[in-house]
C-alpha positions in Angstrom: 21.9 0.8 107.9 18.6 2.6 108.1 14.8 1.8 106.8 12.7 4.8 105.2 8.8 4.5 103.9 8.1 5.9 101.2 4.3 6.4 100.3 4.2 8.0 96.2 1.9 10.8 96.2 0.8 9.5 92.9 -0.5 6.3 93.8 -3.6 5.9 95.6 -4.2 4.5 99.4 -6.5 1.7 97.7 -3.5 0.4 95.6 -2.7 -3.0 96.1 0.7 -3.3 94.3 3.0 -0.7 93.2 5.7 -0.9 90.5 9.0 1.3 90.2 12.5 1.5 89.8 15.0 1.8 92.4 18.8 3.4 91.5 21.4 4.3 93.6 23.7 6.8 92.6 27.6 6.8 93.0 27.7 5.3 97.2 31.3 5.5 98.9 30.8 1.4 99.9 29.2 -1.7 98.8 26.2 -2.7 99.9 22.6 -3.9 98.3 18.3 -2.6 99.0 15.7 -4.2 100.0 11.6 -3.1 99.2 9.0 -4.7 100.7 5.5 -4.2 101.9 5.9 -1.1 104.7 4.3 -2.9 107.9 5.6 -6.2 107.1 8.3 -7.9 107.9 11.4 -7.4 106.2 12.9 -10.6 103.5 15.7 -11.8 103.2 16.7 -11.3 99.7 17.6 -8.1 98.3 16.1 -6.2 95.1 19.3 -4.0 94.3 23.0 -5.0 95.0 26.0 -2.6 94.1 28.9 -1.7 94.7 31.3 1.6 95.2 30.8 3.8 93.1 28.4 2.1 91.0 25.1 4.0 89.9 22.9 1.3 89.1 19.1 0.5 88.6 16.5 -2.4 89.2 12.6 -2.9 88.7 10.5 -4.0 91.5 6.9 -4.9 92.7 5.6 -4.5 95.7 2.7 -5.4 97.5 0.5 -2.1 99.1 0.6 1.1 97.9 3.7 1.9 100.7 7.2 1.2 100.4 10.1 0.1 103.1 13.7 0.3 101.4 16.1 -0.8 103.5 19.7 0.4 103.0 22.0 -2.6 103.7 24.7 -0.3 103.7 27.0 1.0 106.3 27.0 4.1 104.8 24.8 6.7 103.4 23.4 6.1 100.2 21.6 8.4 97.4 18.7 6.1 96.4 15.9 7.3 94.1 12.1 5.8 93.5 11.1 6.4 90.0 7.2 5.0 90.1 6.4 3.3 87.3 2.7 2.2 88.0 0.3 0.7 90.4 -2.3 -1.5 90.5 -5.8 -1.5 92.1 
């Protein structure tokens, strides 16, 4: 299980929400994401659950204009961040 920030080029330092979609392409297990605000502390409900060898897809909001996704996945996963929006 790992955490990665992710901070969109296209969306400015002032931004006080950011909107996108999360997919995960084809893991080997089961397992589910979590975004959140990057600096804060992590919740405990997921935005994207899936399963082997599921490519599947899921809107979220979050607060700041910096990510944390958290992989709750034993095993390597292929996620992608397609940025939808922001807003300021």
């Amino acid at each position: 299980m790992a955490t990665s920030t992710v901070a969109p080029p296209v969306v400015p330092p002032t931004a006080s929400g950011v909107v996108g979609t999360l997919t995960v392409v084809t893991p080997t297990q089961s397992g589910s994401l979590t975004a959140y605000a990057a600096g804060t502390l992590r919740p405990n409900t997921s935005n994207l659950n899936f399963g082997a060898p599921q490519t599947i897809a899921n809107l979220a909001v979050v607060a700041g204009p910096a990510w944390a996704i958290r992989n709750n996945c034993a095993a390597p996963t292929h996620v992608l961040l397609d940025v939808s929006g922001y807003f300021s």
